[in-house]
C-alpha positions as CSV (number, residue, x, y, z in Angstrom):
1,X,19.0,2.9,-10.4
2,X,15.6,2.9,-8.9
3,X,15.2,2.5,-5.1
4,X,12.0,0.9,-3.6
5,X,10.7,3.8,-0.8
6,X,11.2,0.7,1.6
7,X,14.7,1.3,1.4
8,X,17.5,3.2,3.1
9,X,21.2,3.8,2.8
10,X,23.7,3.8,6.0
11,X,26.6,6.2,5.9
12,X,28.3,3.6,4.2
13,X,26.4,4.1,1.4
14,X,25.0,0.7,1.2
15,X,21.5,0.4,1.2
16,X,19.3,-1.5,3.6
17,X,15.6,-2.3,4.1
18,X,14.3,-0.7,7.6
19,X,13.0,-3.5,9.7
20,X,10.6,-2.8,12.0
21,X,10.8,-4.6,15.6
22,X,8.3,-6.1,17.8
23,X,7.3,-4.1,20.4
24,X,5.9,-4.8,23.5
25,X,2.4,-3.5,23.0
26,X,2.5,-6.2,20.3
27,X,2.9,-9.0,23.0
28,X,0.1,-7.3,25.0
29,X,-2.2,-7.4,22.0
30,X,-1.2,-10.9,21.2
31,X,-1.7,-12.4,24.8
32,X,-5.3,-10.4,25.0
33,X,-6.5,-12.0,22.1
34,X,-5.2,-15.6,22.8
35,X,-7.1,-14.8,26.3
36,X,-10.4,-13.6,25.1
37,X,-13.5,-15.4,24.0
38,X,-14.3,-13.5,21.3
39,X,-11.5,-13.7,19.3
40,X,-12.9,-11.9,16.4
41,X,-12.3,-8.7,18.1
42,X,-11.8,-5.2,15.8
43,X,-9.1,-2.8,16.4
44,X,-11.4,-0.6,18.2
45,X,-12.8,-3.4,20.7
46,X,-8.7,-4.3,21.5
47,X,-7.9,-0.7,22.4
48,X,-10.4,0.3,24.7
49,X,-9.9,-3.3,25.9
50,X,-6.2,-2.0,26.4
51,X,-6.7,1.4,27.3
52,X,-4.7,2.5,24.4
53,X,-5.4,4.2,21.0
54,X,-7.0,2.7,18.2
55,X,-3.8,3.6,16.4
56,X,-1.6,2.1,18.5
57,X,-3.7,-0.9,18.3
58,X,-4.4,-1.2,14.6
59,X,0.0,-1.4,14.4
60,X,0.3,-3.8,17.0
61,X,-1.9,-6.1,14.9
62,X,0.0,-5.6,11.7
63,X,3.2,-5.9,13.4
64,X,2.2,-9.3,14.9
65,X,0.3,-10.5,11.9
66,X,4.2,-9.8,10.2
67,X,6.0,-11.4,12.9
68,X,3.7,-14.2,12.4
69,X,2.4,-14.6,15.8
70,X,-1.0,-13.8,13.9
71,X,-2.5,-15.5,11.2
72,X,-4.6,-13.8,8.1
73,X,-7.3,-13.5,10.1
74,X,-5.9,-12.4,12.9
75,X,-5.9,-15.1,15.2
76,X,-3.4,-15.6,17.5
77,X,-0.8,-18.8,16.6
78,X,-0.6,-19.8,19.6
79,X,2.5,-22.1,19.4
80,X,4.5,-19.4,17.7
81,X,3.5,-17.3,20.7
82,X,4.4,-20.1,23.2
83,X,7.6,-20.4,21.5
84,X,8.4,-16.6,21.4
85,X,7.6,-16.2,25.1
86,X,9.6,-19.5,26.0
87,X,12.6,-18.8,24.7
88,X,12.7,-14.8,23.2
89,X,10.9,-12.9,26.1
90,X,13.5,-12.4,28.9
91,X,16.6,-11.7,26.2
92,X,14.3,-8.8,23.8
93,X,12.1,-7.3,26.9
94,X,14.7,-7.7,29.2
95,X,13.5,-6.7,33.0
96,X,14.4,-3.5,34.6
97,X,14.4,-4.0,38.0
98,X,13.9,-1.0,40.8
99,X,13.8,0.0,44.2
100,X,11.0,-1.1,46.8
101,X,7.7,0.8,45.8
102,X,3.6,-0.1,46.0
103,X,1.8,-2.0,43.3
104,X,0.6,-4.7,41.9
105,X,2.4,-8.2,42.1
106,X,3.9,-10.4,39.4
107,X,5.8,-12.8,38.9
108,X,6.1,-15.5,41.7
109,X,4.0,-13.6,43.6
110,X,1.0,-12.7,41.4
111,X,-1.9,-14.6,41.5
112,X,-2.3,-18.1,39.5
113,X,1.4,-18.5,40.4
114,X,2.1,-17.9,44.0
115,X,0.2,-21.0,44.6
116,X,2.2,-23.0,42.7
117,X,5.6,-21.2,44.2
118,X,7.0,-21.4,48.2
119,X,8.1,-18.2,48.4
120,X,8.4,-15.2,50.7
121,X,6.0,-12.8,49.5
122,X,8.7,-10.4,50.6
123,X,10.3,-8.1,48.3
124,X,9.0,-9.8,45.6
125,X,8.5,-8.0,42.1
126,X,5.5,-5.3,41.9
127,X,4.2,-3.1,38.7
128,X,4.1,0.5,40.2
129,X,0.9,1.3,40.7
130,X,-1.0,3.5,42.9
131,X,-3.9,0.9,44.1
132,X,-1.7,-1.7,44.3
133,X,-1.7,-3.7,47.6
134,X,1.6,-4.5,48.0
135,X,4.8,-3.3,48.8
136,X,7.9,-4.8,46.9
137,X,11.0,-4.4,43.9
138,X,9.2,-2.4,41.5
139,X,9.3,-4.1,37.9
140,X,9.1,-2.0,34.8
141,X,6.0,-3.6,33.2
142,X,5.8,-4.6,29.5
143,X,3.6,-1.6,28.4
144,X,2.6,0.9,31.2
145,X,-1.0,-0.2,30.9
146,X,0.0,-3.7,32.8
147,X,-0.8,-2.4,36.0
148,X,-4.0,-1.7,35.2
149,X,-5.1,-3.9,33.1
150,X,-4.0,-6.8,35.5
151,X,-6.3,-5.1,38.3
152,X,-9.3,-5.2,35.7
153,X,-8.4,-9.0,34.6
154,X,-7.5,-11.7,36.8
155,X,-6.1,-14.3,33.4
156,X,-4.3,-11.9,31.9
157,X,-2.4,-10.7,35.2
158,X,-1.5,-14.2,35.6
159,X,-0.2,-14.9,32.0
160,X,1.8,-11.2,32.3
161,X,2.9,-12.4,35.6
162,X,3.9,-15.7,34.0
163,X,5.8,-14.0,31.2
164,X,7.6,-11.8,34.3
165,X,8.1,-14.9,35.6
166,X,9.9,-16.0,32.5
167,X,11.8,-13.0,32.6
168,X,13.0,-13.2,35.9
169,X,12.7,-16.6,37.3
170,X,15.0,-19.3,37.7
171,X,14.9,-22.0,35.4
172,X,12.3,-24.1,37.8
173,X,10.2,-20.8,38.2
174,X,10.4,-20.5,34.3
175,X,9.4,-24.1,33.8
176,X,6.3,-23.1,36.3
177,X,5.8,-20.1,34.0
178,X,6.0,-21.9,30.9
179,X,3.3,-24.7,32.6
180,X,0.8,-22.0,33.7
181,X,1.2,-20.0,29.5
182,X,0.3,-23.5,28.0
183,X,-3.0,-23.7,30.3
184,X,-3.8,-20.9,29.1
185,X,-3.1,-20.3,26.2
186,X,-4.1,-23.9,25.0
């Protein structure tokens, strides 16, 4: 009997096709090219736009393409996008909440949605990050990049914040959250 080199067996003994999962650099990938204007960017262009290897890049792509939160041409479909961060984000990256630490705010705090929000800016969820501003409950980012990449671009902290948000939030802040993805992601 001839096995595809797709295929595996459990201790069982049955076999099984490995599925691959999405990942979160997958989301990040997705997110930056829903947010950029040139939407025709190359694998190379997304990782030093990411700050992460071209490797690392090139998968996220395929692996979002597969999930089909890409299209053939690798544009972002945007309602499939929508839809995954609506309803999937908070249960498959679910938040990791920490201690009181520096860095960078999100969620109801973060800019783009803090205006929208009355709410003490105290305590409220940071990335760790050493130039962040603020002091508050550290929030394990997405990708470890987040930080970062927020401080280097204001609509992309705010849709990362909103996805937080999403994460975190009470069903009115998710509603806010799920308002501020649809501007802009269009």
């Amino acid at each position: 009997m001839a096995i595809c080199e797709d295929c595996h067996f459990h201790e069982s003994g049955n076999a099984y096709t490995a599925r691959a999962v999405l990942k979160p650099q997958d989301l990040l990938v997705c997110l930056h090219l829903a947010l950029v204007s040139d939407a025709q960017s190359g694998y190379a262009q997304i990782a030093e736009s990411l700050r992460m290897p071209m490797s690392t890049a090139y998968r996220a792509v395929q692996q979002a393409a597969a999930a089909k939160l890409l299209d053939h041409s690798n544009n972002v479909i945007r309602s499939n996008l929508l839809e995954l961060l609506v309803h999937g984000v908070r249960y498959v990256f679910y938040p990791e909440l920490g201690s009181v630490c520096r860095g960078v705010p999100t969620g109801a705090a973060a800019p783009g949605l803090c205006d929208r929000l009355a709410q003490s800016t105290e305590n409220s969820p940071v990335w760790p990050h050493p130039k962040g501003h603020v002091r508050g409950n550290m929030l394990t980012p997405l990708h470890p990049n987040v930080p970062e990449l927020a401080l280097m671009n204001s609509t992309l902290h705010t849709a990362l914040a909103a996805v937080d948000l999403i994460r975190i939030g009470s069903a009115r802040e998710r509603a806010i959250a799920v308002e501020v993805l649809q501007e802009l992601l269009g």
